[in-house]
ZATIVO-45713 format. One record per residue (C-alpha): residue number from 1; residue in three letters; x, y, z. Coordinates in pm, whole numbers. Example, Ala and Ser with C-alpha at 12.3 -4.5 7.8 and 13.67 -1.06 7.14 Angstrom:
BEGIN
<i: 1 | aa: ALA | c1: 1230 | c2: -450 | c3: 780>
<i: 2 | aa: SER | c1: 1367 | c2: -106 | c3: 714>
***
This chain:
BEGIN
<i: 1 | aa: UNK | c1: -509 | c2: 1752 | c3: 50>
<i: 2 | aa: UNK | c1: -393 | c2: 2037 | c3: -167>
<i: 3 | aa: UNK | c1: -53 | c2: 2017 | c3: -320>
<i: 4 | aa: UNK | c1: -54 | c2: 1602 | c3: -363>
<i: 5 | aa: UNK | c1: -103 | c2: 1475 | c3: -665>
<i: 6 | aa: UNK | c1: 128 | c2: 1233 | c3: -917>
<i: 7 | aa: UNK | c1: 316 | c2: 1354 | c3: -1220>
<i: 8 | aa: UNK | c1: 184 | c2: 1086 | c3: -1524>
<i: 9 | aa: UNK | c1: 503 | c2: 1151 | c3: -1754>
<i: 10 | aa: UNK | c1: 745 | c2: 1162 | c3: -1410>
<i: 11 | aa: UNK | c1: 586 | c2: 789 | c3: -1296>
<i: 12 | aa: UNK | c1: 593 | c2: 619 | c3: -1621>
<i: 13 | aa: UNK | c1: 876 | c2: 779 | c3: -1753>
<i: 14 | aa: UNK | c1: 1117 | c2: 773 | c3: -1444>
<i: 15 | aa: UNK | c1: 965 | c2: 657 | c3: -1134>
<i: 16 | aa: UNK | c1: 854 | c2: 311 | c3: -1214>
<i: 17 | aa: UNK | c1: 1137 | c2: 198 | c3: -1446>
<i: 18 | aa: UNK | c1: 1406 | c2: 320 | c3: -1213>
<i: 19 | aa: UNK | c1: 1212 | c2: 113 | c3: -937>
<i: 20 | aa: UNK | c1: 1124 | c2: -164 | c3: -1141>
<i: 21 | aa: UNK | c1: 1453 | c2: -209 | c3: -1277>
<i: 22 | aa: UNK | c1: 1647 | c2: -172 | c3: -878>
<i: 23 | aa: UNK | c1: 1381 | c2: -346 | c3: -746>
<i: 24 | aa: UNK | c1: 1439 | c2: -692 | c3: -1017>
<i: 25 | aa: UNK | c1: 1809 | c2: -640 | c3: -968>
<i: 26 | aa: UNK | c1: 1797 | c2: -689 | c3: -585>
<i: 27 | aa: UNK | c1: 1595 | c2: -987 | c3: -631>
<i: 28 | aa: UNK | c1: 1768 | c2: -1119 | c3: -915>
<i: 29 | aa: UNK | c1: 1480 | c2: -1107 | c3: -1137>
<i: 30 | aa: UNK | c1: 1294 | c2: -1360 | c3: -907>
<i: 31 | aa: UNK | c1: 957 | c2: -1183 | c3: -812>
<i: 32 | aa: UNK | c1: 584 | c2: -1345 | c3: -912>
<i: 33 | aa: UNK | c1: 242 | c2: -1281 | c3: -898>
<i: 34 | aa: UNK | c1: -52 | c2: -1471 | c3: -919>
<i: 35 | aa: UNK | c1: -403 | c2: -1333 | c3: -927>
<i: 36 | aa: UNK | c1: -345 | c2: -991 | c3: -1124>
<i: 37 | aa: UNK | c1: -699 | c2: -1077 | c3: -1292>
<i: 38 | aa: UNK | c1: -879 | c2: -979 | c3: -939>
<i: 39 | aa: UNK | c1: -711 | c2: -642 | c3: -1019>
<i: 40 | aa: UNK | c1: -960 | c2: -456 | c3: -1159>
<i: 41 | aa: UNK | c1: -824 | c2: -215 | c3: -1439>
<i: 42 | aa: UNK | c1: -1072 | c2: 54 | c3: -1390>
<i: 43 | aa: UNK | c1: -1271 | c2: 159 | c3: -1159>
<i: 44 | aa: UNK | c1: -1216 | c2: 282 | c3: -768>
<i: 45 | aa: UNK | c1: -1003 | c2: 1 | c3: -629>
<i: 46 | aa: UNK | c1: -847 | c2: -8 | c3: -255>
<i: 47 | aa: UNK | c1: -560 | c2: -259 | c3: -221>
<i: 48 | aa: UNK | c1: -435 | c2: -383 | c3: 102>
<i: 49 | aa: UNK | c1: -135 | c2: -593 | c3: 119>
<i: 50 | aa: UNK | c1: 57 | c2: -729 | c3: 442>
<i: 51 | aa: UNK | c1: 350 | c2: -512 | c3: 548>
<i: 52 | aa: UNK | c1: 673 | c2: -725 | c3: 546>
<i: 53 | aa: UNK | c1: 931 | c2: -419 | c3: 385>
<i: 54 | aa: UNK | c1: 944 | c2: -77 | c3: 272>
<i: 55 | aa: UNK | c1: 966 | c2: -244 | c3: -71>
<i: 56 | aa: UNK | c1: 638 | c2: -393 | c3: -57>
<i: 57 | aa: UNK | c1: 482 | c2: -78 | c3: -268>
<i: 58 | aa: UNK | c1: 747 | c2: -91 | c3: -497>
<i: 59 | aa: UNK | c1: 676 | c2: -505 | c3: -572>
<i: 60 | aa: UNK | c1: 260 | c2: -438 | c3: -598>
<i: 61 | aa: UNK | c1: 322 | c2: -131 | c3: -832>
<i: 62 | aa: UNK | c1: 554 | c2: -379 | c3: -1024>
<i: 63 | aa: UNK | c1: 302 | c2: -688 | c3: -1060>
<i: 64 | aa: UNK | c1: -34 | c2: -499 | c3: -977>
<i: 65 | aa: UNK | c1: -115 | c2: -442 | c3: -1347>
<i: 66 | aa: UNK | c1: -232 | c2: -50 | c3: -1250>
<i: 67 | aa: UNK | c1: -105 | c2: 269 | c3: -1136>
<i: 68 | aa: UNK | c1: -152 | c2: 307 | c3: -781>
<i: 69 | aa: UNK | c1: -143 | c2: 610 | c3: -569>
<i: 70 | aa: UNK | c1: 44 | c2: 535 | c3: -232>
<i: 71 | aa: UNK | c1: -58 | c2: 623 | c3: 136>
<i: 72 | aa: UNK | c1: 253 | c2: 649 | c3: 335>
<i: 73 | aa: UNK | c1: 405 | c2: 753 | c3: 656>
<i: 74 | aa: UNK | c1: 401 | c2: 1098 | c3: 728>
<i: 75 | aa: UNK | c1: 791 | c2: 1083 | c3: 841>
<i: 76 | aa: UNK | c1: 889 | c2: 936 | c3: 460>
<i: 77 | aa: UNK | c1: 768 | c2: 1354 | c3: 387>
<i: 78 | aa: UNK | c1: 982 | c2: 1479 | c3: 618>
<i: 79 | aa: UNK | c1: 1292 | c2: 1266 | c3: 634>
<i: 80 | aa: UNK | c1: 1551 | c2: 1336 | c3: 927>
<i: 81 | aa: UNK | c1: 1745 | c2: 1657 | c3: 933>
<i: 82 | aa: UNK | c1: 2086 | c2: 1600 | c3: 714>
<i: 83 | aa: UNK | c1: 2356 | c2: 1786 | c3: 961>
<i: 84 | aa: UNK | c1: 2640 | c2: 1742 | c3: 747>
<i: 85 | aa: UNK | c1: 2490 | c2: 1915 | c3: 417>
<i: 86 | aa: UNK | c1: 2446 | c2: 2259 | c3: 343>
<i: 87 | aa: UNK | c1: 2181 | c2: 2144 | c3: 140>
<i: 88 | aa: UNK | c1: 1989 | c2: 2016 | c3: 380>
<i: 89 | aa: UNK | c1: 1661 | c2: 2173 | c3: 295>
<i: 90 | aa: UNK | c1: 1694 | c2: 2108 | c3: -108>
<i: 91 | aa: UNK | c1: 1727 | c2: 1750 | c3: -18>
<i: 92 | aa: UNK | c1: 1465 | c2: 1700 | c3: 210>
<i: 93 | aa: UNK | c1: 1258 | c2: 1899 | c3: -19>
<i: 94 | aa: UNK | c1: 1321 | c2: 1711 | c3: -378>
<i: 95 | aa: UNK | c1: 1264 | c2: 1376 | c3: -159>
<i: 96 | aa: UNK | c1: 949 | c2: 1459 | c3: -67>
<i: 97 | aa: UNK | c1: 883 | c2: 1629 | c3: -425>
<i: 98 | aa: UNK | c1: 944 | c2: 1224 | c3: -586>
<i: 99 | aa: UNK | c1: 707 | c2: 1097 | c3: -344>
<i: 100 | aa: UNK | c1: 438 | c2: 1288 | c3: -431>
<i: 101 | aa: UNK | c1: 499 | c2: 1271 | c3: -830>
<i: 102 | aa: UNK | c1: 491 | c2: 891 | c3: -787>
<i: 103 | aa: UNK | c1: 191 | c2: 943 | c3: -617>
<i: 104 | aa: UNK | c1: 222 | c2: 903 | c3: -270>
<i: 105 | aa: UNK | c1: 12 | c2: 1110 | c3: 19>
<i: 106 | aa: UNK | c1: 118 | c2: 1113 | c3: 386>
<i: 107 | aa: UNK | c1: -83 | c2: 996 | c3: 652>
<i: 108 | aa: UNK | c1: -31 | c2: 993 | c3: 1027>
<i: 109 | aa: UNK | c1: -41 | c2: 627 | c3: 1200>
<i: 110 | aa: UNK | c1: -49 | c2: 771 | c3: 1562>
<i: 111 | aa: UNK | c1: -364 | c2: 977 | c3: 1505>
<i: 112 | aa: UNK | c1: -689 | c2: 990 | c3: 1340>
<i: 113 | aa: UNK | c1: -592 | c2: 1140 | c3: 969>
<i: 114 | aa: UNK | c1: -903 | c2: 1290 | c3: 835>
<i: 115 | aa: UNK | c1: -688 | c2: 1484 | c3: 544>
<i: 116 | aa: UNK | c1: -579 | c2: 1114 | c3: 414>
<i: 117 | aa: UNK | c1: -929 | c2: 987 | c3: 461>
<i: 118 | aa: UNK | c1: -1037 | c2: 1278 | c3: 300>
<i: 119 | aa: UNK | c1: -804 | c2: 1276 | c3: -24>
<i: 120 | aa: UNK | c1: -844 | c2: 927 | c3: -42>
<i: 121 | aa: UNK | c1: -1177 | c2: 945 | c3: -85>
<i: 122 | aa: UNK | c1: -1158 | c2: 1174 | c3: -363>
<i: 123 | aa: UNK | c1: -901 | c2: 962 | c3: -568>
<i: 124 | aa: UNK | c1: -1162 | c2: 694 | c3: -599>
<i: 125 | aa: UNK | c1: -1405 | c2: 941 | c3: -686>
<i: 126 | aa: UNK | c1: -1199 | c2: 984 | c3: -968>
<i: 127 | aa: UNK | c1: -1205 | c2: 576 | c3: -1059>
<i: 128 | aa: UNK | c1: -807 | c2: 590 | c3: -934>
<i: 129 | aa: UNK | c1: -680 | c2: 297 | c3: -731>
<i: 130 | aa: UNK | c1: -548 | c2: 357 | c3: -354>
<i: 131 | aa: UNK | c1: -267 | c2: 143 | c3: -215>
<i: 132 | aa: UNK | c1: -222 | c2: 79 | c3: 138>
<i: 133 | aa: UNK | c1: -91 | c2: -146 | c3: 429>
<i: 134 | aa: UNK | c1: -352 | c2: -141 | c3: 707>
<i: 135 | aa: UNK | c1: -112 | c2: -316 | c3: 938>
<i: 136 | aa: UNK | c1: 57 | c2: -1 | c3: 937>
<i: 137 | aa: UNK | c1: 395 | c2: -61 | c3: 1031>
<i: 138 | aa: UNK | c1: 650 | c2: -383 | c3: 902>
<i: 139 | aa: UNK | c1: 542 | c2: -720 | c3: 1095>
<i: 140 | aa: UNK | c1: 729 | c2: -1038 | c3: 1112>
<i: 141 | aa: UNK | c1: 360 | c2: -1221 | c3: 1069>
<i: 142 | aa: UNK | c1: 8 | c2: -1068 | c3: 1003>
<i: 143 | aa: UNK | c1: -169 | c2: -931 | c3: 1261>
<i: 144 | aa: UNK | c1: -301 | c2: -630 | c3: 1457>
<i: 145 | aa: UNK | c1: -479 | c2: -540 | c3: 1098>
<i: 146 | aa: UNK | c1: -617 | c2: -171 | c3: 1159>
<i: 147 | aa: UNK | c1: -942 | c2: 13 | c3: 1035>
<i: 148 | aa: UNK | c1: -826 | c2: 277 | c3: 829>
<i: 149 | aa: UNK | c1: -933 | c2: 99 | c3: 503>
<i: 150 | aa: UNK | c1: -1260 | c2: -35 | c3: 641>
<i: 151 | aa: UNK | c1: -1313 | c2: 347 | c3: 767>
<i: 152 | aa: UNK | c1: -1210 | c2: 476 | c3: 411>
<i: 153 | aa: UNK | c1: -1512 | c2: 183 | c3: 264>
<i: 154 | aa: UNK | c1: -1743 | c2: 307 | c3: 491>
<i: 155 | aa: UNK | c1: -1730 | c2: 699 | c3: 395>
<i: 156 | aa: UNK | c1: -1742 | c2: 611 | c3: 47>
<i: 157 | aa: UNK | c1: -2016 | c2: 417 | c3: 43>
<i: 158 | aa: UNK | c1: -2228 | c2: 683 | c3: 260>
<i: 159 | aa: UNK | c1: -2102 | c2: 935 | c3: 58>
<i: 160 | aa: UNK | c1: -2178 | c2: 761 | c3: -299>
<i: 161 | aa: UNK | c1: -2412 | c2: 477 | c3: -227>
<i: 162 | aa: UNK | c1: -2174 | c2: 256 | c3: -471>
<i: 163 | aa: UNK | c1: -1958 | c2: -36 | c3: -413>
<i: 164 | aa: UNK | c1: -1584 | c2: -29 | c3: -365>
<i: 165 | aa: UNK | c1: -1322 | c2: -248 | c3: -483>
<i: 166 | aa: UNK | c1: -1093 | c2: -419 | c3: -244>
<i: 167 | aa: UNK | c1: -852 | c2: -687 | c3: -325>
<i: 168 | aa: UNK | c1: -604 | c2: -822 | c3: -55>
<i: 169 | aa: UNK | c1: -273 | c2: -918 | c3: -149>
<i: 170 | aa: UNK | c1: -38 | c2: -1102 | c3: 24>
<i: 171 | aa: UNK | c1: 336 | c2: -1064 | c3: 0>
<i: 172 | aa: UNK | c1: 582 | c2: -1312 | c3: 81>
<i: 173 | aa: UNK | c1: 981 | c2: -1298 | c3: 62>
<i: 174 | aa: UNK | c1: 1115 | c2: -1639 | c3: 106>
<i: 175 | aa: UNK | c1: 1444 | c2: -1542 | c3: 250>
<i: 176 | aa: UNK | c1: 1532 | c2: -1202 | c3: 533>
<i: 177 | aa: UNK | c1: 1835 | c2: -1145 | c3: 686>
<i: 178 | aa: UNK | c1: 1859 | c2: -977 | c3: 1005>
<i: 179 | aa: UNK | c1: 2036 | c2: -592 | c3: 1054>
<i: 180 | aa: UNK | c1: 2181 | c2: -481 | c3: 1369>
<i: 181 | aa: UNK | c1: 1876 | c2: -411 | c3: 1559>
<i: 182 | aa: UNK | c1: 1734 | c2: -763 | c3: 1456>
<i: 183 | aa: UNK | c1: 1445 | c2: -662 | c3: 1291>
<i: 184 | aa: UNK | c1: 1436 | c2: -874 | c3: 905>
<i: 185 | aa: UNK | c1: 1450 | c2: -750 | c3: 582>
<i: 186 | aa: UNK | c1: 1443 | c2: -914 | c3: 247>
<i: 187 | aa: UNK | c1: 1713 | c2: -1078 | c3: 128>
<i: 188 | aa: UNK | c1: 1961 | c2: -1003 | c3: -203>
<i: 189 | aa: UNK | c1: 1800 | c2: -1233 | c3: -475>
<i: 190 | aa: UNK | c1: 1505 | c2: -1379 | c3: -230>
<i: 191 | aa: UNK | c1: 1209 | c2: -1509 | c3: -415>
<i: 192 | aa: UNK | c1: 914 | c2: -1262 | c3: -424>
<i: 193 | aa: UNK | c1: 565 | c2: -1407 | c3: -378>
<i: 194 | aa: UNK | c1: 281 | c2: -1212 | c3: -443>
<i: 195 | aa: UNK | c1: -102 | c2: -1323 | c3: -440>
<i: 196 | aa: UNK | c1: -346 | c2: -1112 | c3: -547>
<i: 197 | aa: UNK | c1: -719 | c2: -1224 | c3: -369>
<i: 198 | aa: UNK | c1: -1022 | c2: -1202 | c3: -510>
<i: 199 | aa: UNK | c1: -1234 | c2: -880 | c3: -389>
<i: 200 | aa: UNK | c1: -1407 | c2: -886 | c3: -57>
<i: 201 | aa: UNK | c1: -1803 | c2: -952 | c3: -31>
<i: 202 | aa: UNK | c1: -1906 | c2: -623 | c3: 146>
<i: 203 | aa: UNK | c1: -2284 | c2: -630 | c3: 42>
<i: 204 | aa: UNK | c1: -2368 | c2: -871 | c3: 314>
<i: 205 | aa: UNK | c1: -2221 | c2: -576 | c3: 526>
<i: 206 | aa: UNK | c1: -2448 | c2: -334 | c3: 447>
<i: 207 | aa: UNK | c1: -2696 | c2: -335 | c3: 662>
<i: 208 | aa: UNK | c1: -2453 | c2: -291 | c3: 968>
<i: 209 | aa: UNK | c1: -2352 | c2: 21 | c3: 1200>
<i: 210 | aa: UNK | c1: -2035 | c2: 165 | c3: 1071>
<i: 211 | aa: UNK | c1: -1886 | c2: 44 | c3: 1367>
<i: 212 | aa: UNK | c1: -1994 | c2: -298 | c3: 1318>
<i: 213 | aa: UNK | c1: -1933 | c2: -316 | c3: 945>
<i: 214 | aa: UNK | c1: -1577 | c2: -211 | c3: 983>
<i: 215 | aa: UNK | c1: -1490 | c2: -463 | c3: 1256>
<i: 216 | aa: UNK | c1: -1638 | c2: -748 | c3: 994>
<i: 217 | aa: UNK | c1: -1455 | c2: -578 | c3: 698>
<i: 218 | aa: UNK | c1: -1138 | c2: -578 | c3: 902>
<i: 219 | aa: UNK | c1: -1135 | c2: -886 | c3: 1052>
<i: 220 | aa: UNK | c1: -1236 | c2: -1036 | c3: 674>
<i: 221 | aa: UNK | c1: -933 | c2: -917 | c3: 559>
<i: 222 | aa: UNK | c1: -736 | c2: -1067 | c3: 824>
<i: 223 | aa: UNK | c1: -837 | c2: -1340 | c3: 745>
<i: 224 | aa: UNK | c1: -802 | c2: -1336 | c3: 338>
<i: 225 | aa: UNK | c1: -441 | c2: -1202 | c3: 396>
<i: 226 | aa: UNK | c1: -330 | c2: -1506 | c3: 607>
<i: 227 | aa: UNK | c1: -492 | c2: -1704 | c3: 336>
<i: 228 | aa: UNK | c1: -273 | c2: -1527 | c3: 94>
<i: 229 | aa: UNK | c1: 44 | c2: -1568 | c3: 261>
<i: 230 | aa: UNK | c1: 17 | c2: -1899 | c3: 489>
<i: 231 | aa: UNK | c1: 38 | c2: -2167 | c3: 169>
<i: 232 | aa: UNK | c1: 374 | c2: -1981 | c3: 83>
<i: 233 | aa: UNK | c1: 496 | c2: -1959 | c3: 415>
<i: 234 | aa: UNK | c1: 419 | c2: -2347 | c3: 500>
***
């Protein structure tokens, strides 16, 4: 995926403080994690989290302990056209400009993506960590997990023979408020829960078809993710 790639200085410097210190402020200082030690700090590492917010990635970059790269909607790179601005085109262009400096690649959600499997793929190569929500869109309650990730596990392990990291982390905001089209959102100064899992087993998967190996994978971290969430959510 040529052109994609974060800026170091631009994510440490800017990116993550700015977020970071937004981010606290909204929640009044009030987010935890448990678990950070099934991070591993080096390494390829795939981490799949529920998908409650579009501030979920913020929160895991914040508590995760590691620089993640992000895979992200396709439409966050191409935001809707601004009518009133004759800078239309500057704007959409410097937004999509941070994304990618924090690390971010697009991916489409309605379609086999074979450049985001493919780029993927080569960030772990390179021992970087990939960040993703395989539910793929915000969900009141975990379910409908897809096989993106699992398909991701699968062509790296043909490809390199070698295990793959993934840890499952489940998110929880203990207070949303509702907009107009009654879909929730995390509330000003909610509580932010965040549970960090221990890494799947996949060697007792290897043995299996792709087909059935993802299925497994998948519906593994279904389950881990519910496991993550449902003792906060009781």
């Amino acid at each position: 995926m040529v052109g994609f790639g974060y800026d170091e200085a631009f994510y440490f410097n800017f990116g993550l403080p700015v977020a970071d210190f937004a981010v606290s402020c909204y929640f009044g200082y009030r987010i935890h994690a448990t678990g950070q030690e099934n991070v591993s700090k080096k390494g390829p590492l795939l981490l799949c989290s529920n998908h409650i917010s579009y501030v979920d990635p913020v929160v895991v970059a914040m508590t995760a302990g590691r620089r993640l790269n992000f895979m992200a909607k396709k439409e966050l790179f191409h935001i809707p056209e601004i009518k009133s601005s004759p800078f239309k085109y500057a704007i959409k262009k410097s937004f999509s400009t941070i994304l990618t400096k924090l690390g971010a690649f697009p991916v489409d959600r309605e379609k086999f993506s074979r450049s985001a499997l493919e780029y993927s793929i080569d960030l772990l190569e390179k021992n970087e960590a990939v960040y993703m929500a395989p539910e793929g869109t915000t969900k009141k309650e975990i379910n409908n997990i897809k096989e993106g990730f699992a398909l991701i596990y699968n062509w790296y392990f043909r490809k390199t023979g070698e295990e793959l990291s993934i840890v499952p982390a489940g998110i929880v905001y203990k207070n949303k408020i509702k907009n107009s089209k009654g879909r929730s959102f995390p509330a000003p100064l909610s509580e932010v829960l965040v549970n960090y899992g221990k890494p799947l087993e996949l060697k007792k998967y290897n043995s299996m078809s792709d087909r059935e190996r993802r299925k497994e994978i998948t519906n593994d971290l279904e389950e881990k993710l519910l496991e993550l969430t449902s003792a906060y959510n009781a």
